[in-house]
N, C-alpha and C positions, 0 to 999 in steps of 0.2 A: 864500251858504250852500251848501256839500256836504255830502252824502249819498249815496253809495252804494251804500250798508248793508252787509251783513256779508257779507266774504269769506275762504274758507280760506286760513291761513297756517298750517303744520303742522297742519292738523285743530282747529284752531281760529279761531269766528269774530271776525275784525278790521272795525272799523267803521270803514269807509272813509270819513271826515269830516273838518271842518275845523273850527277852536275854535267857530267860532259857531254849527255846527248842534251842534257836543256840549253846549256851553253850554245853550241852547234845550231841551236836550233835560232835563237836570237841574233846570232851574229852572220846567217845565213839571210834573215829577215833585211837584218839590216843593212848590209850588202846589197841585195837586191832592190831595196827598196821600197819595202810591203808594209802594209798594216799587217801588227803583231800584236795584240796584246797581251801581259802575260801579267799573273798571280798567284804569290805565293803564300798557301792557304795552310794556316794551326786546325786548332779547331774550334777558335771561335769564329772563321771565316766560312770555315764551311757549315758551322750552323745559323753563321747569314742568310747563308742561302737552302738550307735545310727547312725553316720556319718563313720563311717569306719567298713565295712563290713565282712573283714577280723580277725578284733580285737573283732566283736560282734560274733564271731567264738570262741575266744579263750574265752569271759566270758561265752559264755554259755556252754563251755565246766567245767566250774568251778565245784565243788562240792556244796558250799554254798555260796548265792549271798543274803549281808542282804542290807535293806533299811536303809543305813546311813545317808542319810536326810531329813528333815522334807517334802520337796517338795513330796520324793518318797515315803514316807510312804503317804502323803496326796493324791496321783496317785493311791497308791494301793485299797485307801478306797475310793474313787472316783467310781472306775473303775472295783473295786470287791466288794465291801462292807466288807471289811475284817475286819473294825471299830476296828483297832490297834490302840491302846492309845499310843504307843511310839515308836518311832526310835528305829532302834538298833545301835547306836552311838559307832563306831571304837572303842574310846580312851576307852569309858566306855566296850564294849566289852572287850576287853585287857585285864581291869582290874578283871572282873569275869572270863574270863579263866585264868586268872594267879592264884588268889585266889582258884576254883577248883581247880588246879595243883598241890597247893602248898598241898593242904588236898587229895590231891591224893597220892603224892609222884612222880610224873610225871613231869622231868627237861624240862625247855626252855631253846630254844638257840635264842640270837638277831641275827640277817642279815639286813643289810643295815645302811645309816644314816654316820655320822662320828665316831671317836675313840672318843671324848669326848664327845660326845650324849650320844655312849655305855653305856659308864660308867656311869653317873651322872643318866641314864635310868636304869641300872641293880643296880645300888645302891638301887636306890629311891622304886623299885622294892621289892630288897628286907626288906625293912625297912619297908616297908608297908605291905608284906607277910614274917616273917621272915623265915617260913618253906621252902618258895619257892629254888628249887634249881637251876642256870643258869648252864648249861654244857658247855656254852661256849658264842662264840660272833666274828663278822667280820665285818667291815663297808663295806660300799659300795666302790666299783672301779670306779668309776664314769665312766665310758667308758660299750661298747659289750666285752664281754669275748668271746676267741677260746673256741671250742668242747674239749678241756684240760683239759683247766681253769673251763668250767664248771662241768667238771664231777667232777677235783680236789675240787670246792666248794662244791659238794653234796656228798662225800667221807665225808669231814673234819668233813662237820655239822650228817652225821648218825656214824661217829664213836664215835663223843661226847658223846655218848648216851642218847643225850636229844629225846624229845617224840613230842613236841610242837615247831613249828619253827612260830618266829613272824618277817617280812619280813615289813623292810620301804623303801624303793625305791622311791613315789613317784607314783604319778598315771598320767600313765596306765605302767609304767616299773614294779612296781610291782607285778602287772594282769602278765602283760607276764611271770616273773621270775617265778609265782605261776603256770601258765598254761605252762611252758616248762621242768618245772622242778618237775612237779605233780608226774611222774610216775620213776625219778630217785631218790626222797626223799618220803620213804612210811610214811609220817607221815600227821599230822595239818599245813600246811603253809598260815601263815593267814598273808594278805594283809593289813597291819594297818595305813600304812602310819605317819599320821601325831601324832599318837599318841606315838613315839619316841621322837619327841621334844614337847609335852605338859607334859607327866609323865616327862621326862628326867630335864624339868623345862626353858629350852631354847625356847619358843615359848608360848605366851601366850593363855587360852583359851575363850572364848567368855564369855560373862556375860551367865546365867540360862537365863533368861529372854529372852534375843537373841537368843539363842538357840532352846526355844519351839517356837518363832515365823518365824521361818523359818530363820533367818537374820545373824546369823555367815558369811555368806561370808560377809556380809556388813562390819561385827567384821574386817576379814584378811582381806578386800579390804583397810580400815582404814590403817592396819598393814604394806601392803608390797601393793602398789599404783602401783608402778611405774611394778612390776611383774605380778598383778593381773588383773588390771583392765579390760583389752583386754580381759580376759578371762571371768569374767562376764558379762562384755557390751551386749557380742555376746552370752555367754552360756545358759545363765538362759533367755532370753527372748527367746530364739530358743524352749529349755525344752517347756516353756508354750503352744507355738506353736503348737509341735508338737505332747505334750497329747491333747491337745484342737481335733486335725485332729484326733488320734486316738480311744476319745473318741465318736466325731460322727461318726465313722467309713468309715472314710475315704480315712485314711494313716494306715496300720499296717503292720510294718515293721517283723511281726512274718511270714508274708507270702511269704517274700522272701527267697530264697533260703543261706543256711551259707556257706562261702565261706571260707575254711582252708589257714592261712597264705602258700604263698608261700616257706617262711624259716625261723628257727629260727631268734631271736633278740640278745637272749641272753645277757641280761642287767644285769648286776655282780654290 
């Protein structure tokens, strides 16, 4: 098991870990009963919160914050020498906390994504852990939910009595839902995003090979051109930039001061 614990990567802290202390650490959560919230940050997550100040407020108010891709774990061993031999990759995350669970006896509930995401994702789910038990399930609302609506969604998902809440919204909606909704759902609300529609089977996943070379976005850029591209053009040459300043020390964005959103978002 590694642990590190949390080091800066643009002004935000990255938990320099390995599946099985993040693991440990959610199913520990959930066990006892806590507010947890966790996300698993590429890099255009963490230059969410690298460029908006506000929002690097609410991740580093997170509870666990893993290096979901190859570039951030390569920052962290850069810049710490943490010499982590692997990502902690969302989808494969998912998959060992549900496995845990299932040998726990500890139900999930899905949040976000579509009604047939759900399914075809709680299916696949449990086919692959047959133990595993789902206590329920909501898709996304695509829109900001009223102070109602949200308390109504954090009622529905703690009476189900599931233990483990797995949140796809999309990133950085899902950061928010995770960080606004921390302390009215005492449970794991893990921020998984896109591994909804890679288990679910609707969305395909990068070759191995693409994967340890840094290159999955290249994979989804391929995939969805016309949504993507804008966002890698500008994202990932920004990322290099501005480890590049941070590692001569020049730029360290840990040194500004965190500025609390002015008000909820509430992304349902």
């Amino acid at each position: 098991m590694i642990d590190f614990g949390r080091k800066n990567i643009l002004g935000i802290g990255i938990n320099a870990v390995d599946y099985e202390a993040a693991v440990e650490k959610i199913i520990t959560a959930a066990k006892e009963k806590r507010p947890f919230a966790v996300s698993a940050l590429a890099v255009h997550g963490v230059m969410t919160g690298a460029t908006d100040r506000a929002h690097r407020y609410r991740l580093n108010k997170l509870d666990l914050v893993v290096p979901d891709g190859q570039p951030v774990r390569w920052a962290l061993n850069r810049l710490y020498k943490t010499e982590l031999k692997d990502r902690v990759y969302g989808p494969t995350l998912t998959l060992k906390v549900c496995e845990r669970a299932a040998e726990e006896g500890l139900s999930i509930y899905l949040y976000g994504s579509q009604a047939d995401v759900l399914k075809k994702f709680g299916e696949n789910l449990c086919k692959k852990f047959p133990k595993l038990k789902i206590a329920g399930s909501q898709p996304s609302k695509f829109r900001q939910v009223t102070e109602t609506e949200q308390i109504e969604i954090a009622e529905t998902i703690k009476e189900s009595g599931a233990s483990i809440v797995l949140v796809g919204l999309g990133c950085p909606r899902q950061e928010i839902f995770a960080f606004e909704n921390r302390n009215l759902i005492a449970m794991p609300l893990m921020a998984v995003g896109a591994a909804f529609d890679f288990h679910a089977g609707t969305l395909p996943q990068a070759p191995e090979f693409l994967q340890k070379r840094g290159l999955e976005w290249f994979y989804r850029l391929v995939q969805e051109p016309k949504r993507l591209w804008k966002r890698y053009a500008t994202t990932n040459p920004h990322y290099v930039w501005m480890i590049m300043l941070q590692f001569f020390g020049i730029k360290d964005l840990s040194q500004q001061k965190l500025i609390p959103p002015n008000e909820q978002m509430r992304f349902g």
